[in-house]
N, C-alpha and C positions, 0 to 999 in steps of 0.2 A: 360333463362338468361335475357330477355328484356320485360319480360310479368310487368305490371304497375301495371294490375287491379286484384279480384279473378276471373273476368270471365274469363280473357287471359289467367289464370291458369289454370284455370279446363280445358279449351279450351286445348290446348298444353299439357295435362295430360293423357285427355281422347285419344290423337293422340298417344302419347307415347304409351299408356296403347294398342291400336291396333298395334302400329306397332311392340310390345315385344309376342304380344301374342301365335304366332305360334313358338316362338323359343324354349321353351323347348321340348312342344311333337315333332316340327321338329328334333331337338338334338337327343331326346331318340330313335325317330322312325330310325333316320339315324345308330344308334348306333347298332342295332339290324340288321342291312346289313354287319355289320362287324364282331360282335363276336355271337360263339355261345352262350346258356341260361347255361350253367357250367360256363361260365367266366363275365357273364354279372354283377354282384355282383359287383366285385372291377373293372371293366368297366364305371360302372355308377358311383361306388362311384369317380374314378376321374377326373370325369365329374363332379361331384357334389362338389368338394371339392373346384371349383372355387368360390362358394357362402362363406362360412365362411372363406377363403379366401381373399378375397375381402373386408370384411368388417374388417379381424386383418389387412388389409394393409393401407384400405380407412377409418376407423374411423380416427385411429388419423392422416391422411393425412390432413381429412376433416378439423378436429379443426385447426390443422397446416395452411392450407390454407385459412378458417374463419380469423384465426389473424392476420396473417400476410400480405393476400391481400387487405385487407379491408381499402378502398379509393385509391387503386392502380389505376391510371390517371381516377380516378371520380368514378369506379366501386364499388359494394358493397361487400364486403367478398360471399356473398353465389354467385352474379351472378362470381365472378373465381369461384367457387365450379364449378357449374353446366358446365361454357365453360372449363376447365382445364380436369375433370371426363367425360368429353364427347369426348373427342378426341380419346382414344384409342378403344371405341367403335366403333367410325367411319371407324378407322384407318383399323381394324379385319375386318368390315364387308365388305371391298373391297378387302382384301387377302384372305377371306374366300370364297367368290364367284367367281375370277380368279382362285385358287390354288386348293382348295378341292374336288375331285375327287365324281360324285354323287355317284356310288359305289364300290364293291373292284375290279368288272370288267373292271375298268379301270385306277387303280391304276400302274403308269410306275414304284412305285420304290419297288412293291413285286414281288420276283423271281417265276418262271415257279413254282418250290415246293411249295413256300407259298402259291401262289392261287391256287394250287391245294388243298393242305390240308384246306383253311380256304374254298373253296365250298363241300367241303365232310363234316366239321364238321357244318354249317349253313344249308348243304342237311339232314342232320339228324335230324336235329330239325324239321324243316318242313314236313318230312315224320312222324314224331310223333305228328305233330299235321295237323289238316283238318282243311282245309281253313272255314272261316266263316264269315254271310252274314255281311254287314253294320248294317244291324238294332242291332245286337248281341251287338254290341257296348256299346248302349243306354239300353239294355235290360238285362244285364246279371248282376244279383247280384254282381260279384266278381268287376267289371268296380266302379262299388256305395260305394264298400269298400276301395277300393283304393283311391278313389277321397276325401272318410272321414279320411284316414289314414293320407293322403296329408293337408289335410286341419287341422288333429291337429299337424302338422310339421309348417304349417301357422301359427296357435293361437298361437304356442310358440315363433316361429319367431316373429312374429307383436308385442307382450308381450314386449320381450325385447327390439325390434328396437327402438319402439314407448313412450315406457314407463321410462325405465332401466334408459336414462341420466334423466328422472324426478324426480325418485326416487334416485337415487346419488348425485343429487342436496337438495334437500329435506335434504338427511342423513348428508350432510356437504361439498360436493365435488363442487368446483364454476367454476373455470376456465373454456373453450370450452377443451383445451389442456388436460386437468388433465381428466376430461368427456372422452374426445377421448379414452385416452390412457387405461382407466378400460372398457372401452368398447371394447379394443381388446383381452382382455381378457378372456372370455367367446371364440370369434371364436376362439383364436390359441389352445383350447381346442377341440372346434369341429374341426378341422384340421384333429387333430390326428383320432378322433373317427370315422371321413365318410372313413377313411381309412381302419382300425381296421376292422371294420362292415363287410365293403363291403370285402375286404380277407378274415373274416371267414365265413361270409356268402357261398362265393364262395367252402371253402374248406371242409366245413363239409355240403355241398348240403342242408342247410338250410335256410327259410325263414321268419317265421311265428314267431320263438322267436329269433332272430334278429330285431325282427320289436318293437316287444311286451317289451321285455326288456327298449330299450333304451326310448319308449317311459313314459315306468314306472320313467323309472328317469327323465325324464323330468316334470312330473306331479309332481313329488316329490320336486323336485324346486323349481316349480313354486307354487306351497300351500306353501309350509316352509316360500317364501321370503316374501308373506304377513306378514307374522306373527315378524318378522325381518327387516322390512323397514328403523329400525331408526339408523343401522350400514352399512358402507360403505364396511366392507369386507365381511360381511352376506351378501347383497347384490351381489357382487359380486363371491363368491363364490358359493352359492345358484342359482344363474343365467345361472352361468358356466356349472351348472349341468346339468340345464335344456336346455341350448341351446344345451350341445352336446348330448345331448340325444335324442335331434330332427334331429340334424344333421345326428347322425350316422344311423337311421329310413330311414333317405330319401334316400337312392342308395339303398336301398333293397326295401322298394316299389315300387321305379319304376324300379326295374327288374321283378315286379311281372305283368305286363299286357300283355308280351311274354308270359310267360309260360301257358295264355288260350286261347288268343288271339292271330288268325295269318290271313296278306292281309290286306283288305282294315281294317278291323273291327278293326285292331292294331293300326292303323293309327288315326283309332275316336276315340279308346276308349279311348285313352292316349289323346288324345286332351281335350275330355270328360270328363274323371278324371280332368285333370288340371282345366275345367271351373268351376267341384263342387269345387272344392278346394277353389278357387281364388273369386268363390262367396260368400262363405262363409265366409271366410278371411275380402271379404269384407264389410259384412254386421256384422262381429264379433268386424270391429275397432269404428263400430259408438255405439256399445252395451257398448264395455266396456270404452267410453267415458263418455256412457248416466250413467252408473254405479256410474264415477268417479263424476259425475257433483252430481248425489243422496248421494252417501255416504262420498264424500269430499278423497277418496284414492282408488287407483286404485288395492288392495287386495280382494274385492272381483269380481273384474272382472278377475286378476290373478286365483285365488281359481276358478271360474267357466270354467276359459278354462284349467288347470288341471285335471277336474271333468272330460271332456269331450276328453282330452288324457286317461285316465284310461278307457273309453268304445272305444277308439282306442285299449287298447291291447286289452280286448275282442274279439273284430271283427277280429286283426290279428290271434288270436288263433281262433276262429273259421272257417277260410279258408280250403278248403281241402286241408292236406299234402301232397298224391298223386298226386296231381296235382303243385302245387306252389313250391314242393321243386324238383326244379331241377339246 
């Protein structure tokens, strides 16, 4: 909110960027003390449903709060953005460290039965899988596949995030407000879909095309909306597709580094996973800038992270079944 220069950005970005860093695999990992791997599917997904979530509630917040704060006693529209969206993070992360119990051992408000039955069905997973070392983490094919599956869940996120109001602007759309509001259109479609996913994943003990599917449609969005740039509801319906086809990917891969991984090695690998993701992600926003700055439009840098969702399904289907669908 009071950074002047690019240094004080990057400076305050890169803090950001460590102080967000353990909170997913902390999340997943915590999540895995609680439910067994039959239910972990629609577990994660609404866990995960906070993300497109957050962005049908906070885009057009965002524009909303761009216009209408903007010179509220000197301030600029974005610094309320950033103090205004920052509060209820703050807010959680003091209720969450008082309130949340670190596991189900110590939860006062499940009865004598429940904690019995939730340590007999979490005792069963465990005895179906043997502990494994740290290094397994780093070293285990199936860790590498996850991390790339995650990482084309990234390309199509970043795609839209980064891109979407450019290309909506581009196709005729001006206002921040009007922006906001087709930009929450795409999440309240993945809303539905991290939901969707994650229950049938859970009910028909599948993994691998749950993952593979949605990622096909999202590859499929994302190529078509090249080709369509110059229409505002091509765009967004094309988008739509592809964002929740990402969305609905993501609560099934990360149910998938339980089912090989258990101990400490659960604990990196998901950490692990997230770092390839997240590096990747981040060296994928300066490619398809460098694209956008060579070919003047940002379609074939869409078309090339597309390319690279379709060898995500690969990879899901190639995973052992025996092992991931549980």
């Amino acid at each position: 909110m009071f950074v002047k220069t690019p240094g004080q950005f990057y400076v305050v970005r890169f803090l950001l960027g460590v102080a967000e860093a353990g909170f997913l695999p902390g999340a997943l990992l915590y999540l895995t003390y609680w439910f067994p791997d039959a239910r972990r599917g629609r577990i994660v997904a609404l866990f995960m449903v906070g993300l497109p979530l957050s962005s049908l509630i906070g885009a057009p917040l965002s524009g909303w709060i761009l216009s209408i704060f903007d010179g509220v006693h000197g301030l600029r529209g974005w610094q309320w953005l950033f103090a205004l969206e920052a509060m209820p993070s703050v807010l959680l992360g003091v209720l969450v460290y008082i309130f949340l119990p670190k596991t189900h051992q110590g939860a006062r408000f499940l009865s004598a039965a429940e904690l019995a039955r939730l340590k007999r069905d979490i005792g069963i997973d465990r005895e179906e899988k043997k502990e494994h070392r740290l290094a397994q983490a780093f070293t285990n094919p199936k860790v590498w596949v996850v991390g790339y599956l995650d990482l084309c869940v990234l390309l199509c996120f970043y795609s839209i995030s980064f891109w979407m109001p450019t290309m909506l602007r581009d196709a005729g759309a001006r206002s921040a407000i009007e922006i906001g509001a087709l930009m929450a259109i795409p999440n309240g479609l993945a809303v539905v879909m991290v939901l969707l996913t994650g229950i049938s994943s859970d009910r028909f003990r599948e993994r691998r095309w749950h993952v593979a599917v949605p990622l096909l449609w999202s590859a499929f969005g994302l190529i078509a909306s090249a080709f369509f740039s110059g229409s505002v509801a091509a765009i967004v319906i094309l988008l739509s597709i592809a964002n929740a086809g990402a969305a609905a990917a993501m609560p099934v891969i990360w149910a998938l580094p339980s089912t090989f991984l258990r101990g400490t090695a659960a604990a990196a690998g998901i950490a692990f996973a997230c770092s390839i993701a997240n590096l990747g992600g981040f060296a994928s926003t300066y490619f398809l800038g460098w694209l956008k700055d060579r070919t003047h439009s940002v379609g074939a840098g869409v078309i090339t992270f597309g390319i690279c969702l379709l060898l995500g399904c690969v990879l899901a289907l190639a995973m052992p079944k025996r092992v991931v669908n549980r």
